[in-house]
Structure formats: structure tokens, C-alpha cells
Backbone as a printed PyTorch tensor [residue, N CA C, xyz], in Angstrom:
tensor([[[ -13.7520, -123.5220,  -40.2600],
         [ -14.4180, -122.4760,  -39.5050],
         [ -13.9620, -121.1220,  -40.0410]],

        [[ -14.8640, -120.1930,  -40.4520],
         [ -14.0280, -118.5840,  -40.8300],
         [ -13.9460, -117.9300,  -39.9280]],

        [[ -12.5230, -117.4520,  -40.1490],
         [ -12.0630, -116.5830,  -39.4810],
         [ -12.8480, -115.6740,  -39.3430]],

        [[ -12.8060, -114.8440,  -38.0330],
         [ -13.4940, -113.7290,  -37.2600],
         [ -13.4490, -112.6020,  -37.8260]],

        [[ -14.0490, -111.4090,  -38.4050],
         [ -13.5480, -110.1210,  -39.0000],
         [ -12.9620, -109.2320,  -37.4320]],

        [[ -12.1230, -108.4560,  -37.9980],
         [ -11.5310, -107.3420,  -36.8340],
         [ -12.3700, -107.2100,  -36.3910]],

        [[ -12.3330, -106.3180,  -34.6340],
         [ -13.1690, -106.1050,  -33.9500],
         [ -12.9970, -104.3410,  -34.0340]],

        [[ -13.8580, -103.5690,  -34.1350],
         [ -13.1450, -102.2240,  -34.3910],
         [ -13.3260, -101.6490,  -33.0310]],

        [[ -12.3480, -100.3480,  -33.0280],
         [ -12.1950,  -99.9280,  -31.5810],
         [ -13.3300,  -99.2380,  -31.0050]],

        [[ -13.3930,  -99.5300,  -29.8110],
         [ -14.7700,  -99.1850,  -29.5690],
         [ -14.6900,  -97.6260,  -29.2400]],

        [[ -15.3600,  -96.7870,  -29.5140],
         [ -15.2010,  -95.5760,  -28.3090],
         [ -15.3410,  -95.4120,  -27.1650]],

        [[ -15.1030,  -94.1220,  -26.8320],
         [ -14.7440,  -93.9550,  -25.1820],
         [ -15.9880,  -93.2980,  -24.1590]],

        [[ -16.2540,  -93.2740,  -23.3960],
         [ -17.4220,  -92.0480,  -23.2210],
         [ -17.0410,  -90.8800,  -23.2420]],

        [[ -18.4520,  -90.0390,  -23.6250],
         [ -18.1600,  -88.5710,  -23.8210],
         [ -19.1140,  -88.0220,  -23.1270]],

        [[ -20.1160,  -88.1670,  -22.3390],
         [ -20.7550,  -87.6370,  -21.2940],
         [ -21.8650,  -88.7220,  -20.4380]],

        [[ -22.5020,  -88.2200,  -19.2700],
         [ -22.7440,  -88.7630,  -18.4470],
         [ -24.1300,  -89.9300,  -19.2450]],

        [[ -24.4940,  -89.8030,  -20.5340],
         [ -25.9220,  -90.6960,  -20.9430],
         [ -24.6710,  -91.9440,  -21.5320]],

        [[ -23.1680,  -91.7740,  -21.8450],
         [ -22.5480,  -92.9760,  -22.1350],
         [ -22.2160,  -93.8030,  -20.9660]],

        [[ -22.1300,  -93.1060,  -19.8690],
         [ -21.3000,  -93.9900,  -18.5970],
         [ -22.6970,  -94.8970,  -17.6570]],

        [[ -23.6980,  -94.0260,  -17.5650],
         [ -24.7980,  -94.5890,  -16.7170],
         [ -26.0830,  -94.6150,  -17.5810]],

        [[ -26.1550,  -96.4600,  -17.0690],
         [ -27.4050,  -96.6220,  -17.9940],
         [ -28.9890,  -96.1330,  -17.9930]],

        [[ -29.8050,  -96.3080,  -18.7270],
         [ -31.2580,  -95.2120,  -18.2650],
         [ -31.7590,  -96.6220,  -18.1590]],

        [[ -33.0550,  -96.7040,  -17.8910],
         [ -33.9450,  -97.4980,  -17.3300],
         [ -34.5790,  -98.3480,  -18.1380]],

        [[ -34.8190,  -98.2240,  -19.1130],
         [ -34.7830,  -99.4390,  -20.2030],
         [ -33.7060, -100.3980,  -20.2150]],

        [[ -32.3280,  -99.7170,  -19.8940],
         [ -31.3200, -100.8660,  -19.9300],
         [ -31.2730, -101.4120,  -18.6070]],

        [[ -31.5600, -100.8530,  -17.5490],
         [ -31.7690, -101.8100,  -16.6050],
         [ -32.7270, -102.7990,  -16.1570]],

        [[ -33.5230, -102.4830,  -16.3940],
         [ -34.6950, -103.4760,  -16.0670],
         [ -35.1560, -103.9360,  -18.0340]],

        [[ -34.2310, -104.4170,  -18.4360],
         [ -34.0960, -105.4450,  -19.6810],
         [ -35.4920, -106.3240,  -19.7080]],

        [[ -36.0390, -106.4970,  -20.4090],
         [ -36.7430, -107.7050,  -20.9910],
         [ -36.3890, -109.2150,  -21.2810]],

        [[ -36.4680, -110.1740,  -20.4610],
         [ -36.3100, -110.9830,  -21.1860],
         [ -36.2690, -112.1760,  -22.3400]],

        [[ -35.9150, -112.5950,  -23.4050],
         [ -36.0390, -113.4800,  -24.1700],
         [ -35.9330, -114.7540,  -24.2790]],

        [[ -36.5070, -115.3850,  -25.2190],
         [ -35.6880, -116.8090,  -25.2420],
         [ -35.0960, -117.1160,  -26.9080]],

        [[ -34.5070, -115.8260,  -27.0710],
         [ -33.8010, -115.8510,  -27.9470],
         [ -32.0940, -116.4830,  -27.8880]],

        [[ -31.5630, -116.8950,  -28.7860],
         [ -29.9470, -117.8490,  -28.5920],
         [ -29.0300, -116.8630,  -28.1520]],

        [[ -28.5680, -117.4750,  -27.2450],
         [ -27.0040, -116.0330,  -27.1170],
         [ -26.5270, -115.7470,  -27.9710]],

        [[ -25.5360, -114.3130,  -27.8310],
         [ -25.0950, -113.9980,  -28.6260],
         [ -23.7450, -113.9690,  -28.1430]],

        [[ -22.5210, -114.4730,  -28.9650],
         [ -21.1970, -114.4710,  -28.5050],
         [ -20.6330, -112.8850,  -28.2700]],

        [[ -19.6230, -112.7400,  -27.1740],
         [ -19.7450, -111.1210,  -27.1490],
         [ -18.0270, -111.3990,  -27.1570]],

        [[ -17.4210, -110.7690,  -27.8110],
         [ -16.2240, -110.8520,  -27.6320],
         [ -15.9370, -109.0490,  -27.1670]],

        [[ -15.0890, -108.9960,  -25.8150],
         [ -15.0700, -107.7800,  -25.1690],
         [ -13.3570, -107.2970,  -25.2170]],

        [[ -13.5890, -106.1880,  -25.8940],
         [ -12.6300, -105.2890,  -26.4340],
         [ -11.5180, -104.8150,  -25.4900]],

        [[ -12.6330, -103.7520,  -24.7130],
         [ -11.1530, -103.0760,  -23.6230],
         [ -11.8840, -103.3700,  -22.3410]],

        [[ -11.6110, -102.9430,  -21.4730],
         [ -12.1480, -103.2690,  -19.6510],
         [ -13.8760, -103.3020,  -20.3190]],

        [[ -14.4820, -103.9360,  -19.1150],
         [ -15.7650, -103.9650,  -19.1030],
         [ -16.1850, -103.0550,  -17.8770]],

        [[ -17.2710, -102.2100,  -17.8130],
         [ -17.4930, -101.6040,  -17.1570],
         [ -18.6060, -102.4470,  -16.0650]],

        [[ -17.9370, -102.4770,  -14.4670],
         [ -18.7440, -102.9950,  -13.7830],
         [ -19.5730, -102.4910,  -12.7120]],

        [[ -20.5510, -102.5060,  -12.0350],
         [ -21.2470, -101.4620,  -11.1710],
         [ -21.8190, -102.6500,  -10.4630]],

        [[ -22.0450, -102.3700,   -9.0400],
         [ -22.4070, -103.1540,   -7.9030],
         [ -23.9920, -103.2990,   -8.2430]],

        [[ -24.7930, -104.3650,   -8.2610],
         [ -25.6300, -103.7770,   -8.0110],
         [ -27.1060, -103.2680,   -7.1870]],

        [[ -27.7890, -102.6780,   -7.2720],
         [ -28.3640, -101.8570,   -6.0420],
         [ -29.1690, -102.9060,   -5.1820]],

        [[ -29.2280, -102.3830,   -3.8560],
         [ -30.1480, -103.1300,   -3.1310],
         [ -31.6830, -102.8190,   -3.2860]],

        [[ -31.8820, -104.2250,   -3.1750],
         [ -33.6410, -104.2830,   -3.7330],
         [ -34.3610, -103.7940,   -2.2740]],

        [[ -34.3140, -103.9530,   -0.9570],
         [ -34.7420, -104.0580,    0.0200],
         [ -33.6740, -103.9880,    0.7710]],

        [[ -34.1660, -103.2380,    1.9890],
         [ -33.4990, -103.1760,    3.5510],
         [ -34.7790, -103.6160,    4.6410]],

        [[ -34.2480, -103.8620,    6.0120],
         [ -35.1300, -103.3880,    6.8390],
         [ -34.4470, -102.6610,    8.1370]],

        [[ -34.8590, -102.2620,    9.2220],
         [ -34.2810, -101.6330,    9.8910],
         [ -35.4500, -102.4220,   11.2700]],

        [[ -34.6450, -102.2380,   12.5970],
         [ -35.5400, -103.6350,   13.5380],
         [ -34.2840, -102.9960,   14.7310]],

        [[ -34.6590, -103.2300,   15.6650],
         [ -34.0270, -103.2130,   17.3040],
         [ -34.5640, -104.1780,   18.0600]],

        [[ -33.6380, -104.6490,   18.9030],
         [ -33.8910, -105.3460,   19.8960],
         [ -32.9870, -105.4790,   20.9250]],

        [[ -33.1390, -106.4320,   22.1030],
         [ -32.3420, -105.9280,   23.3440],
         [ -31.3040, -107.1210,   23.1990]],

        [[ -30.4500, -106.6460,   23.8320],
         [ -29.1850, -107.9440,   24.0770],
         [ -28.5800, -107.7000,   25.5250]],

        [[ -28.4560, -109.0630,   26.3020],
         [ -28.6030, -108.9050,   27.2970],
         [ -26.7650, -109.3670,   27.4440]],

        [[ -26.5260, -109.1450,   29.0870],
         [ -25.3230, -110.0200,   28.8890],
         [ -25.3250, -111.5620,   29.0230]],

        [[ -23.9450, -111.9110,   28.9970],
         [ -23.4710, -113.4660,   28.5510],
         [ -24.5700, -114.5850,   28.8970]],

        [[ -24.6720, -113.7860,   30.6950],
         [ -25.3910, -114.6420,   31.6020],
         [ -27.2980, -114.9590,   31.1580]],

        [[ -27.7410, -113.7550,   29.7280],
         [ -28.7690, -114.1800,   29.4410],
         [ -28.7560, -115.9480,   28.0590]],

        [[ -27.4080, -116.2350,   27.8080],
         [ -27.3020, -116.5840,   26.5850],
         [ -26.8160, -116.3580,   25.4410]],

        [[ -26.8720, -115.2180,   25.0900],
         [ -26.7540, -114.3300,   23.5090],
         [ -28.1600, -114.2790,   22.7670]],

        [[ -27.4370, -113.4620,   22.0930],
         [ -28.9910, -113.4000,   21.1530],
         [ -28.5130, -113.8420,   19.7200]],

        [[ -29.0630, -114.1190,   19.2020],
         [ -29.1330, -114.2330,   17.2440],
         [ -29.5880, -113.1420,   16.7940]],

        [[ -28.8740, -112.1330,   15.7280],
         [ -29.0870, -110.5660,   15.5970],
         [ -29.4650, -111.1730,   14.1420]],

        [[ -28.4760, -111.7110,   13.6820],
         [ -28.5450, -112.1390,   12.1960],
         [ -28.7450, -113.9530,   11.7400]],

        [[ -30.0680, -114.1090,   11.3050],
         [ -29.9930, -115.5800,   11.0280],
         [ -29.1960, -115.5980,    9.4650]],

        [[ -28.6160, -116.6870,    9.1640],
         [ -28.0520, -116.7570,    7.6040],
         [ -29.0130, -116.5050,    6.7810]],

        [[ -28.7850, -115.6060,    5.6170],
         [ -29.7590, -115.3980,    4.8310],
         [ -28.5030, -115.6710,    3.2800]],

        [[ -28.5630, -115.7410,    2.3840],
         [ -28.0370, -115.7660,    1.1730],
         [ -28.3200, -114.5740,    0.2510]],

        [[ -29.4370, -114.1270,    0.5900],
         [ -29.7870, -112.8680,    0.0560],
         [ -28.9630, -111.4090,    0.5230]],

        [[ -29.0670, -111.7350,    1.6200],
         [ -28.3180, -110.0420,    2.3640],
         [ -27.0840, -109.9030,    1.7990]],

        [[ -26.9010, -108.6900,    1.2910],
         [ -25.7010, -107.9140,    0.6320],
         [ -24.9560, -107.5230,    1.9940]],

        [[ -25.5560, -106.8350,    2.8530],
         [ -24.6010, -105.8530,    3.7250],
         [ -25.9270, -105.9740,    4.9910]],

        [[ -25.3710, -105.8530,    6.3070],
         [ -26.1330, -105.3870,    7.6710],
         [ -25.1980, -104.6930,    8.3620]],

        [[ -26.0550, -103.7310,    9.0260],
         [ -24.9730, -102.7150,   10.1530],
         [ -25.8500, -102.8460,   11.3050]],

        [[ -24.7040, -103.1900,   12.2260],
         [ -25.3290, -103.4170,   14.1150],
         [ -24.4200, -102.5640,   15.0030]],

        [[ -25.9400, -101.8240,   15.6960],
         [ -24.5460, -100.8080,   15.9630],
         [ -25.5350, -101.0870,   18.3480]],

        [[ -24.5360, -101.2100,   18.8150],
         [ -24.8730, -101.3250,   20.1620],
         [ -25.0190,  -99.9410,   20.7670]],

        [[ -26.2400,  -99.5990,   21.4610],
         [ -26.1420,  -98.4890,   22.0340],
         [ -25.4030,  -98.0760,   22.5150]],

        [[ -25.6340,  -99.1070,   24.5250],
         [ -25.5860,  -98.0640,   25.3070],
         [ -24.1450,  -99.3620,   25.9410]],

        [[ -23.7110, -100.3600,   25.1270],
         [ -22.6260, -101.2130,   26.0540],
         [ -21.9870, -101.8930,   24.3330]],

        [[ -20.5490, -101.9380,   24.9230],
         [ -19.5610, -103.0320,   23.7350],
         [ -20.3670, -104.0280,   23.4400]],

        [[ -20.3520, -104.6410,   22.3350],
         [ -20.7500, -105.7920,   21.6110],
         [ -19.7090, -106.6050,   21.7120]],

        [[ -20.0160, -108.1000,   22.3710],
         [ -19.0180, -109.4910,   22.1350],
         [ -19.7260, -109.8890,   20.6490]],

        [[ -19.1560, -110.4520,   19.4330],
         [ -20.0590, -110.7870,   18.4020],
         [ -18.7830, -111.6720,   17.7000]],

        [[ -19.7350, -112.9470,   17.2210],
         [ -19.8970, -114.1830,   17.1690],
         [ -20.3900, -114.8940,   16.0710]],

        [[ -20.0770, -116.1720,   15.5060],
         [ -20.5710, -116.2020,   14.3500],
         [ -21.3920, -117.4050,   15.1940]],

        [[ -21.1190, -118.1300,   16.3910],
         [ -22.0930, -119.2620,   17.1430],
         [ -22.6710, -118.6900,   18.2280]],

        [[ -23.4630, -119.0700,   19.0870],
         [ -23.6380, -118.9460,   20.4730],
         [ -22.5160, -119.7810,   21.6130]],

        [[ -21.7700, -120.5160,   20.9680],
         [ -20.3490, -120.9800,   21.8020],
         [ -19.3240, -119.6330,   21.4790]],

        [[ -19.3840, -119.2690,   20.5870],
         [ -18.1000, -118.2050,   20.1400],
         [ -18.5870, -117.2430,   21.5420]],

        [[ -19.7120, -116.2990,   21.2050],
         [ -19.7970, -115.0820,   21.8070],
         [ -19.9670, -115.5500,   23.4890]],

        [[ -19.9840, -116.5610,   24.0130],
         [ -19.6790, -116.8720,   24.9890],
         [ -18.5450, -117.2020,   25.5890]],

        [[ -17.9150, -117.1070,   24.7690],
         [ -16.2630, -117.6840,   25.3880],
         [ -15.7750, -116.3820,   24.8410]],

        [[ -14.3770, -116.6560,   25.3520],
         [ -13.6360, -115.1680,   25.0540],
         [ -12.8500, -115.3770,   23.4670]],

        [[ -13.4260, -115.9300,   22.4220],
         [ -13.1590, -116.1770,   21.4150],
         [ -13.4910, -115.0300,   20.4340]],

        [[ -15.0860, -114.0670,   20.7330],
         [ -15.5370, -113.2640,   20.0720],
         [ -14.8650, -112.2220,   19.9410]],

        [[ -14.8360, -111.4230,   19.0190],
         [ -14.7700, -110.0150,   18.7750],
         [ -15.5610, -109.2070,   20.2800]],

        [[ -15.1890, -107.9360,   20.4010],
         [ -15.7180, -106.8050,   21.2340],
         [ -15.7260, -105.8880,   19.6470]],

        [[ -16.4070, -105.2860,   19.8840],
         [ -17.1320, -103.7590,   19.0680],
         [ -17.7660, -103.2580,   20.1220]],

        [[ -17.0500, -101.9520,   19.9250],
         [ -17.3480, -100.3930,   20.7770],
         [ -18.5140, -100.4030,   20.7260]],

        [[ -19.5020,  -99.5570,   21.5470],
         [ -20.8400,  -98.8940,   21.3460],
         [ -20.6250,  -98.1620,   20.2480]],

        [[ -22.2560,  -97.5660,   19.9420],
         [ -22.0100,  -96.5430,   19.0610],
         [ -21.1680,  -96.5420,   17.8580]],

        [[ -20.4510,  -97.4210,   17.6920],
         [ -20.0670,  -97.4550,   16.0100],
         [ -19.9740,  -98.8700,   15.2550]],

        [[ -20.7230,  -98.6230,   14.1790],
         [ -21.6690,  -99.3070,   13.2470],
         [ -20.2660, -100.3680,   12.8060]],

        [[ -21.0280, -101.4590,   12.9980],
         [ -20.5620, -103.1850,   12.3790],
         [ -21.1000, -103.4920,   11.2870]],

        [[ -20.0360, -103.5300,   10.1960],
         [ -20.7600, -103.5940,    8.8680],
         [ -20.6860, -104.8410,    8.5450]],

        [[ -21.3820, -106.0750,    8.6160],
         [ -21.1800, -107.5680,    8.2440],
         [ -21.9030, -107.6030,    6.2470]],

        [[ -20.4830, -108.0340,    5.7510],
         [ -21.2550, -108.4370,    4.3680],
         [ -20.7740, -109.8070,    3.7950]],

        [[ -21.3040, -110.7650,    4.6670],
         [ -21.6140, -112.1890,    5.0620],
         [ -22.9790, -112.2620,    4.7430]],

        [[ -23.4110, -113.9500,    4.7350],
         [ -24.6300, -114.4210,    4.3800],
         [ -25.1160, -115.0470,    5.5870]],

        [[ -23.6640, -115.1460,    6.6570],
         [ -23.5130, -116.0510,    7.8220],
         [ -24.4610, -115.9460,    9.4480]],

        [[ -24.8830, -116.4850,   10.0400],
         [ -25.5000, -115.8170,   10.7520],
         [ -24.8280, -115.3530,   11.8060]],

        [[ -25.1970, -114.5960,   13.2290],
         [ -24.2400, -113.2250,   13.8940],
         [ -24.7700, -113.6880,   15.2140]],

        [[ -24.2290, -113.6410,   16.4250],
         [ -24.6520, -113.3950,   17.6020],
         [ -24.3420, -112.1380,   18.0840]],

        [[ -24.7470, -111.9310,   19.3100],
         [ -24.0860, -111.2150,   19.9900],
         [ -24.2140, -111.4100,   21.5070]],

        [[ -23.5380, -110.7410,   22.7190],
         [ -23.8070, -110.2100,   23.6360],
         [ -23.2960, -108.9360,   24.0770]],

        [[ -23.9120, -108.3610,   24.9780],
         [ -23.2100, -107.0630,   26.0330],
         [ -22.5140, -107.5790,   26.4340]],

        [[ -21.0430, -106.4790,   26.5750],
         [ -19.7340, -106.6630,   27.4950],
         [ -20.2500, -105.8380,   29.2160]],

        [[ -20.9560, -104.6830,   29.1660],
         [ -21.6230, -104.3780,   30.6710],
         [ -22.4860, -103.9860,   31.2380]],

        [[ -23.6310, -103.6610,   30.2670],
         [ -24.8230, -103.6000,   30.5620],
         [ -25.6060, -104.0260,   29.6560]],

        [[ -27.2060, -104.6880,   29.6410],
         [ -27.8800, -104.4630,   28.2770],
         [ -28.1860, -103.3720,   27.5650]],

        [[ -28.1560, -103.9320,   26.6330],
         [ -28.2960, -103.0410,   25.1290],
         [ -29.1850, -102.9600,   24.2750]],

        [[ -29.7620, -101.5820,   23.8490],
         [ -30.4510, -101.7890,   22.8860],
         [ -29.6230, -101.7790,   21.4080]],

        [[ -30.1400, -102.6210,   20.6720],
         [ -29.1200, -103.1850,   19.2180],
         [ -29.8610, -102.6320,   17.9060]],

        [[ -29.4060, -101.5140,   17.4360],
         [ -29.8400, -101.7230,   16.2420],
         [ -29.4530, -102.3320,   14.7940]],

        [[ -30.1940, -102.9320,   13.6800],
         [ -30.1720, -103.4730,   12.7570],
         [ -30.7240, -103.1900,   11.9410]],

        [[ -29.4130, -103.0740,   10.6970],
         [ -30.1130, -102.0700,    9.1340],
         [ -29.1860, -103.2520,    8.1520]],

        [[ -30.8390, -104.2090,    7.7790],
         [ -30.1710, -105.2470,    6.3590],
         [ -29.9290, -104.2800,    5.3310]],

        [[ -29.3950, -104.7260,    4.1590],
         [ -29.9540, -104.4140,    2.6780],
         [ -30.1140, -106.0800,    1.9040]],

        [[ -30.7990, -106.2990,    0.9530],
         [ -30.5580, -107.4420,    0.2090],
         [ -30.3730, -107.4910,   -1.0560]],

        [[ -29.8530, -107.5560,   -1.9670],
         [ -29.3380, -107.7850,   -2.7170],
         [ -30.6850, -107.5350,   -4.0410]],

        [[ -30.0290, -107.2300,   -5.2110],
         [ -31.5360, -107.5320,   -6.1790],
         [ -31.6880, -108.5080,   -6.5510]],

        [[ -32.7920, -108.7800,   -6.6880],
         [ -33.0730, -110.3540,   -7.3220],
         [ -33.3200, -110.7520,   -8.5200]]])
């Protein structure tokens, strides 16, 4: 097998068209051409990447004594959801046995529950009903 020639040093960036890619490199073409072996020099540069879709949706959640509700069914796609309870604490749950027993989490009103799970979510009100809001994102595909 022959040996590999040196790999030479790569450079560094020198302004903002080296660090972030333009739009040809993101939305790539694909081939069915053979891979190509990449042997990688110094760190690889990694970036999250963007969400393709959100939606945004409300609904009411009652207390214990209605049941719970299902805020979030499992999805595999969803990157991130934020549930934020109006007007009463959130009990929240990954079953409808959890958020019924005193097993669940409480979350305050008014400040945003960031779940970045695929898992699905219950909830109920701790003292009055609530209106619930819900902001997915999903992931790109």
C-alpha cells in the first residue's frame, strides 16, 4: 500500500466569507459519486443545524381532576419545544401516571420550559386552568 503524502497545514480564517458558508454550500447537490477519504487536520468546524419548521398552538390544561393533557406527542423530528403556562404552575410529566402523582416536576407560570427531547410531555395545573402555550421547532431534514 503507498504511503500517504504529508498533509499540508491548512489555513486559518481571515474573514467572515471563510467562517460561514454561502448557499451553494449549504444546500449541496447530491451525487452518486464514490466517497472521498477526508483525513481532518486541526478541529473541525461544527454548527447546529437550523430548524426547518416550528409551529406555535395553545390550548387549555385543566387541573389533575380533569386527567392531564398531552402537550407533546413523541415526535423524532422536534429539535426543541417551549411551554410556557399562563395563568397557574405546570405539574409536567413524561406519562399521564407521572403528572398525576406527586412524582412530576412543578414549573412556575410565565416562564418558558424548554424540552429538547423527542419524548412525549404531559401536563397539568397546580391551581387553576391554564391557558398553555406551545412553540415546536424541528429539526432539518
Amino acid at each position: 500500500m503507498p504511503e500517504r503524502p504529508p498533509v499540508p497545514e491548512a489555513p486559518g480564517p481571515t474573514d467572515a466569507a471563510d467562517v460561514e458558508p454561502g448557499v451553494h454550500e449549504v444546500y449541496q447537490e447530491t451525487t452518486n459519486l464514490p466517497a472521498v477519504e477526508v483525513v481532518v487536520v486541526n478541529a473541525p468546524r461544527v454548527r447546529p443545524l437550523p430548524a426547518r419548521s416550528g409551529g406555535l398552538t395553545s390550548i387549555m390544561v385543566g387541573l389533575a381532576a380533569s386527567g392531564g393533557v398531552k402537550v407533546l406527542g413523541a415526535d423524532p423530528r422536534r429539535k426543541t419545544a417551549q411551554i410556557i403556562g399562563l395563568a397557574s404552575d405546570l405539574r409536567l410529566g413524561r406519562s399521564q401516571g407521572e403528572v398525576l402523582s406527586n412524582e412530576a416536576a412543578v414549573w412556575p407560570a410565565n416562564v418558558p420550559y424548554v424540552d429538547e427531547t423527542c419524548d412525549d410531555l404531559w401536563a397539568v395545573a397546580v391551581t387553576v386552568a391554564t391557558q398553555v402555550t406551545i412553540a415546536a421547532e424541528h429539526w432539518v431534514d
